[in-house]
C-alpha positions as CSV (number, residue, x, y, z in Angstrom):
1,X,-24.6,61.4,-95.8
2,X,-28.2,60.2,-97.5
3,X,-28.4,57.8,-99.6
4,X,-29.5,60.0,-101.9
5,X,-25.8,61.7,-101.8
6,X,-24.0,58.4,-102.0
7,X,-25.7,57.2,-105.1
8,X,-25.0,60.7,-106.7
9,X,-21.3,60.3,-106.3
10,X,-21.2,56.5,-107.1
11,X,-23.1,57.8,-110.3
12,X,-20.7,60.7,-110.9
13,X,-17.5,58.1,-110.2
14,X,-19.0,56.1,-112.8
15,X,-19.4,58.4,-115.4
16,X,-15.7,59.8,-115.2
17,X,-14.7,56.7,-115.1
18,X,-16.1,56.0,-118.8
19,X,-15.1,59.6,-119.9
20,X,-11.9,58.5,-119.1
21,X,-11.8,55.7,-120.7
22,X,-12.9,57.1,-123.6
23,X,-10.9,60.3,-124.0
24,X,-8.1,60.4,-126.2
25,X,-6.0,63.3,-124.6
26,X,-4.0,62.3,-121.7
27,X,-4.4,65.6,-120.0
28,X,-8.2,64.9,-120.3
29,X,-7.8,61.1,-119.1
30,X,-6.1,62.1,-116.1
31,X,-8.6,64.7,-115.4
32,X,-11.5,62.0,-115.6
33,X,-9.7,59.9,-113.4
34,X,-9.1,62.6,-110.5
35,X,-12.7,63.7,-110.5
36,X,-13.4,60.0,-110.5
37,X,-11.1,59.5,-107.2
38,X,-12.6,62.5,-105.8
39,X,-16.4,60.9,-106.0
40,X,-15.2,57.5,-104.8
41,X,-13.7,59.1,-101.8
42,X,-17.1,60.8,-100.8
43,X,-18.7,57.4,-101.3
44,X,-16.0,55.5,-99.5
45,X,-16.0,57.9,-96.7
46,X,-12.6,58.5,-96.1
47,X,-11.9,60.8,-93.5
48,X,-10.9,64.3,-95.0
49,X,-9.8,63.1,-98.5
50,X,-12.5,64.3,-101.0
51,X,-12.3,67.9,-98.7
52,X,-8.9,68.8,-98.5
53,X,-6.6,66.9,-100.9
54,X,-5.7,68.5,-104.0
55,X,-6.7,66.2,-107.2
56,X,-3.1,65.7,-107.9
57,X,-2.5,63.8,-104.5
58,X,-5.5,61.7,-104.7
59,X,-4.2,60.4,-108.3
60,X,-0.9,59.7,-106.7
61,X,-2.3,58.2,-103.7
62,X,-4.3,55.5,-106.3
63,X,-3.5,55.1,-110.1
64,X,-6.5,54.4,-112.7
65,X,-6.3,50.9,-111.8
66,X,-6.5,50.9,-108.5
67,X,-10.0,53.6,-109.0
68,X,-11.2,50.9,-111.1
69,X,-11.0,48.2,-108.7
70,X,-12.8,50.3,-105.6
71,X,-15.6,51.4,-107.9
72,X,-16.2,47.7,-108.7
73,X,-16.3,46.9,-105.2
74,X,-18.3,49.7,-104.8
75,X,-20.9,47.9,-107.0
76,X,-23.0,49.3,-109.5
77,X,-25.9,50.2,-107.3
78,X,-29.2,52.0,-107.6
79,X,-29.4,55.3,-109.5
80,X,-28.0,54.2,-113.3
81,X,-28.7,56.5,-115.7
82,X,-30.7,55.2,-118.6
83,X,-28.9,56.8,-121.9
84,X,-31.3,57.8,-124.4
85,X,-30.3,57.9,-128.1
């Protein structure tokens, strides 16, 4: 994968990760956090996970916390998007 791809989905993981922790609904928390799993999988390069689990087993395989913690080791590399007001 380029690193043009990896810093995509480190991006991507990083921005569900704040939708999550700013939505209110659970329903839409939990949704953040799978797509957030899903990303940090791709970066992460584990074998087969981001392509053929189902969201549900990769929330149940790590809770928020744990998708916290990897996306801090992950660092908060190259790539982060300026917010404009």
């Amino acid at each position: 994968m380029s690193s043009h791809d990896l810093a995509y989905f480190q991006n991507r993981a990083e921005a569900e990760l704040e939708l999550a922790q700013r939505a209110s609904h659970p329903k839409a928390v939990r949704a953040h956090y799978l797509l957030a799993e899903l990303y940090l999988d791709k970066v992460h390069g584990r074998p087969g996970d981001a392509e053929h689990s189902e969201p549900e087993e990769a929330l149940s395989r790590h809770g928020p916390a744990e998708m916290r913690a990897r996306q801090g080791r992950a660092g908060r590399t190259a790539g982060r998007r300026r917010h404009i007001a």
